[in-house]
C-alpha positions as CSV (number, residue, x, y, z in Angstrom):
1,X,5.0,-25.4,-30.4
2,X,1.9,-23.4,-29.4
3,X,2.2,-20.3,-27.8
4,X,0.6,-22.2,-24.6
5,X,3.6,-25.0,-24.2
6,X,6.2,-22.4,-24.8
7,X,4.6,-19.8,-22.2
8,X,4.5,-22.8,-19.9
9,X,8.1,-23.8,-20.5
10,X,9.2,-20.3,-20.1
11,X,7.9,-20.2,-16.7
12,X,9.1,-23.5,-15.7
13,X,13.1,-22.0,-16.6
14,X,12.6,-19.6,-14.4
15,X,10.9,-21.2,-12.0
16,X,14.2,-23.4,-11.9
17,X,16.6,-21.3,-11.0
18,X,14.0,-18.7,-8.2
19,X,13.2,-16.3,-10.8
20,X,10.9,-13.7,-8.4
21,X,7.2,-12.2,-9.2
22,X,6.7,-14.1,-12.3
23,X,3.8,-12.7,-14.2
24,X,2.4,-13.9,-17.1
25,X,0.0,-11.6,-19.6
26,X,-2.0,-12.7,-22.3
27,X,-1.6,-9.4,-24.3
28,X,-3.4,-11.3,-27.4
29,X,-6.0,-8.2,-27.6
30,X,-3.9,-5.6,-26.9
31,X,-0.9,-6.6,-29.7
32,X,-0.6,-8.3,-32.9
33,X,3.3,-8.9,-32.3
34,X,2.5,-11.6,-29.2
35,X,0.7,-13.9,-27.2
36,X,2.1,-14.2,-24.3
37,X,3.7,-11.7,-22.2
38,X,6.0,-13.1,-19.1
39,X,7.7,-10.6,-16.5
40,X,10.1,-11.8,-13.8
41,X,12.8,-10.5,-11.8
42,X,16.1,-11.2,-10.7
43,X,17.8,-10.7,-7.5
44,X,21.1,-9.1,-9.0
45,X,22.3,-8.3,-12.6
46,X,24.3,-11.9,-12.3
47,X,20.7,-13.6,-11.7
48,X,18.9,-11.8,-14.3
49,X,21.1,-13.3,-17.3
50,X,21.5,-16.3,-15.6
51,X,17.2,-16.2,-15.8
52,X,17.2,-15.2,-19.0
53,X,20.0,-17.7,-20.2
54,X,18.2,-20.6,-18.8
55,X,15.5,-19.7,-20.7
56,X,17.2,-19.6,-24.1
57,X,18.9,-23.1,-23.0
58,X,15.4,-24.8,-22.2
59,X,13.8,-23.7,-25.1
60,X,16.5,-25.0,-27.1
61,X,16.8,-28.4,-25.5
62,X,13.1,-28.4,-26.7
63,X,13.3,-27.9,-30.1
64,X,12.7,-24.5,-29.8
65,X,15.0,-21.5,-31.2
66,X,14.5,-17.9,-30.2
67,X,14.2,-15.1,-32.3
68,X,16.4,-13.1,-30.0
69,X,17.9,-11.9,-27.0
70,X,18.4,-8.2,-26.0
71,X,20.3,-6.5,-22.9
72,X,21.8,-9.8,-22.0
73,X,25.5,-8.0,-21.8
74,X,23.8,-5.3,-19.5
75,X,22.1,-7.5,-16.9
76,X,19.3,-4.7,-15.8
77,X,16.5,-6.2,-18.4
78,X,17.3,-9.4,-20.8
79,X,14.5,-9.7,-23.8
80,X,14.0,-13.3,-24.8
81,X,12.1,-13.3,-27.8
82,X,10.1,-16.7,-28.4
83,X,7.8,-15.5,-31.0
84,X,4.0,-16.2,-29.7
85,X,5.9,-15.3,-26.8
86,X,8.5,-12.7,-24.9
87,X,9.5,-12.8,-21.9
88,X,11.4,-10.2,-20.1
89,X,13.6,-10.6,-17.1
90,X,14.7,-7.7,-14.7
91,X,16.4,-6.3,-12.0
92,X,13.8,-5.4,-9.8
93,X,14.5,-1.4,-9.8
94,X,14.5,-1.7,-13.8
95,X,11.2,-3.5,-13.7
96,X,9.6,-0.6,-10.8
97,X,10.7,2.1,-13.2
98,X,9.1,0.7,-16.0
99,X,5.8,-0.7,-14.7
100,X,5.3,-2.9,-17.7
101,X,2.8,-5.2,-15.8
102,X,0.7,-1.6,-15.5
103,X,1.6,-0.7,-18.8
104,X,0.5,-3.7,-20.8
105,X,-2.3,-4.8,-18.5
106,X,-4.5,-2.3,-19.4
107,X,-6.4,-3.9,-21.9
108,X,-4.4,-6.9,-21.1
109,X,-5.9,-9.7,-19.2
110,X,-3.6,-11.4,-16.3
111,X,-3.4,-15.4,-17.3
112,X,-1.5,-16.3,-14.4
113,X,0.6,-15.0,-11.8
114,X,2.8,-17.0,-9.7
115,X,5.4,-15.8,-7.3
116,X,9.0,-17.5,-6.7
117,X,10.9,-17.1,-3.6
């Protein structure tokens, strides 16, 4: 599936179950390791793996098996690893104190941002 269709997909998951602040990067000239960058947030640790879960089953139910999936036991910041694309969800104070969106949007150029409430 191209990185495009899974970003999309991605988003829809967490769309689905009110994932907050999605952002999506296209980090394409800034990293050789992915496309697609997506950010979101959860309102609890409960609703971040819950996020992040829904992701891995959507994906799946398409055909498509991640690579991996970090910090899901912790709840504070789940990894999905799609390949083209990685999506991270967080708790909202995880995702303040990291800045990623700063961080990789540097050089990176914002595709699309679309906020859940």
């Amino acid at each position: 599936m191209q990185s495009e269709a899974l970003s999309a997909l991605a988003q829809e998951a967490l769309e689905d179950l009110k994932g907050i602040d999605i952002v999506v990067l296209d980090v394409r000239k800034k990293s050789n390791v992915c496309d697609t960058m997506i950010i979101a947030s959860g309102t609890s640790q409960r609703h971040v793996k819950s996020l992040a879960q829904n992701v891995v089953k959507v994906m799946k139910s398409s055909g498509e098996q991640p690579l991996g999936i970090e910090g899901e036991s912790e709840g504070n910041w789940v990894l999905v690893d799609l390949g083209d694309v990685v999506v991270h969800v967080m708790h909202p104070e995880t995702r303040e104190l990291y800045c990623l969106e700063k961080l990789w949007s540097l050089d990176a150029e914002t595709a699309r941002q679309a906020a859940s409430s």
